[in-house]
N, C-alpha and C positions, 0 to 999 in steps of 0.2 A: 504494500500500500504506500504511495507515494508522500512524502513528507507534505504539512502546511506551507503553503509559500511562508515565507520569511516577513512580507507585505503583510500578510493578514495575520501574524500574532500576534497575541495579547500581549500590550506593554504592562510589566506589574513592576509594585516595588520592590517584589521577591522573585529576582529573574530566574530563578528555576522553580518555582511553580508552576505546574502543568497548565497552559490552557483549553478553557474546557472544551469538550466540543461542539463544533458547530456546524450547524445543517444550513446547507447554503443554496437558495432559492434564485434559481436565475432566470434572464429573461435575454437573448444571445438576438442579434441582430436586427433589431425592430426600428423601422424604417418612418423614419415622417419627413414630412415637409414644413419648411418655417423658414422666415426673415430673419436672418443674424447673421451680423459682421458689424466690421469696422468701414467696410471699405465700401463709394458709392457702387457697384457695381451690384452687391451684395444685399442693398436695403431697397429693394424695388418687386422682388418677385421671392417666390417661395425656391430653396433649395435643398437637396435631401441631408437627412443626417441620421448616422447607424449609430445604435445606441447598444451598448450591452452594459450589464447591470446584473450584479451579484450582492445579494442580502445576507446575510448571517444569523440565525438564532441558536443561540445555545438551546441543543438539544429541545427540538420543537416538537409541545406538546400534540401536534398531530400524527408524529409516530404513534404513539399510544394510540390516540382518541380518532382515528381516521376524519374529522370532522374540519372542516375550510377555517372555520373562525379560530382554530388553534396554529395558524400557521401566516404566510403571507399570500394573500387570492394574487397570482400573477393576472389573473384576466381584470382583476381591480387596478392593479400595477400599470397594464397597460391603456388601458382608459383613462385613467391621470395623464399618460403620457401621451395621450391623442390630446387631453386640452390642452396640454404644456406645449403643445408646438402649434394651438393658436393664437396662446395668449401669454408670452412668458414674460416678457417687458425685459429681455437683458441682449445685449450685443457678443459678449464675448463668451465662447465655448465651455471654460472654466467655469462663467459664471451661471450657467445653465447644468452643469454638473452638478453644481454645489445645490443647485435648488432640487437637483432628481436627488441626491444623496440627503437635504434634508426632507424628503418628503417619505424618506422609506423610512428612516432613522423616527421621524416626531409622529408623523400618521400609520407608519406600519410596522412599529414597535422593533424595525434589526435592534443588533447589537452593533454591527458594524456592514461597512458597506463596500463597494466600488462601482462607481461608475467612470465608464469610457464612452466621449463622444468624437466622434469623427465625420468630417466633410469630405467625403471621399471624390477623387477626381478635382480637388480645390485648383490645382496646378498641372498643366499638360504633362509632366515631366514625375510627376510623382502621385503615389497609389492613392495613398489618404494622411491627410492630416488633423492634428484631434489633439483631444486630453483626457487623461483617464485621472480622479483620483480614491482617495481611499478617507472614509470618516470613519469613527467611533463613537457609541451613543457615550455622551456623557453621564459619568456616575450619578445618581438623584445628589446624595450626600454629598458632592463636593457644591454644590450650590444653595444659599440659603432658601432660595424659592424657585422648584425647581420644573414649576408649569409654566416658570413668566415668561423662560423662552418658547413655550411651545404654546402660548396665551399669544403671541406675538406674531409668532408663523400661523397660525391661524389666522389671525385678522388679515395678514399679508394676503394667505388664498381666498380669504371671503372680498376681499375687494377686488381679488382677481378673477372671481369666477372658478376659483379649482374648488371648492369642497364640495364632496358630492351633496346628493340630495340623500336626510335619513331614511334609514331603511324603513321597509313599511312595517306597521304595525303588525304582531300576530295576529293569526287568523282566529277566532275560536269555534 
């Protein structure tokens, strides 16, 4: 069985402490269209961008419980990511990252994440170019209140139109 990348282990204060495992939920080449760049060439029309996207939870209770609500719903995942690429308000690749990596981390409970974004075909001469990076959910305990930031990224998606609609009521 192939080692942890190196990228995705847990940084602890006790560097040989095992970390723990993690079941890693991915979603590998999903394709949208959106306006982003710097450049005028780039803010006029929609162009494609490959997304991959790896989530992490420590040992997900959906092993056990076979049940979607114990785990992360990739088909939820991707319909966030059909509005994200009409409506994301950012220019730069990275910063479009950071918002798919806080969206899995604050709404879909990872532990830790990666995302890779990439404009493939950006330049005649070369395959694709992109950015991939890597977050970790922060501890509750290292903050004195530790909803305010996810109090905040909420209001962000609700003024943007990403949070979905609640679920509907049970049936009786």
């Amino acid at each position: 069985m192939p080692a942890q990348p190196a990228s995705m282990a847990r940084t602890t204060a006790h560097p040989h402490a095992a970390a723990p495992p993690m079941d890693l939920v991915f979603i590998e080449g999903y394709t949208g269209q959106t306006i982003i760049g710097i450049h005028e060439s780039e803010l006029h029309r929609p162009q494609p961008l490959v997304i991959d996207i790896e989530a992490g939870l420590p040992r997900a209770r959906a092993c056990r419980t076979d049940n979607i609500a114990d785990t992360i719903d990739y088909g939820v995942v991707r319909d966030r990511l059909d509005a994200l690429m009409l409506d994301h308000g950012v220019q730069l690749l990275e910063a479009l990252a950071e918002r798919i990596a806080q969206l899995l981390l604050v709404d879909f409970g990872a532990a830790r994440v990666r995302v890779k974004v990439v404009k493939p075909r950006k330049f005649d001469n070369v395959a694709a170019v992109g950015v991939q990076i890597e977050r970790q959910a922060e501890p509750a305990d290292d903050e004195p209140d530790a909803d305010s930031g996810r109090g905040a990224q909420v209001l962000r998606w609700i003024g943007s139109g990403l949070v979905p609609d609640p679920a509907p009521a049970p049936k009786r």
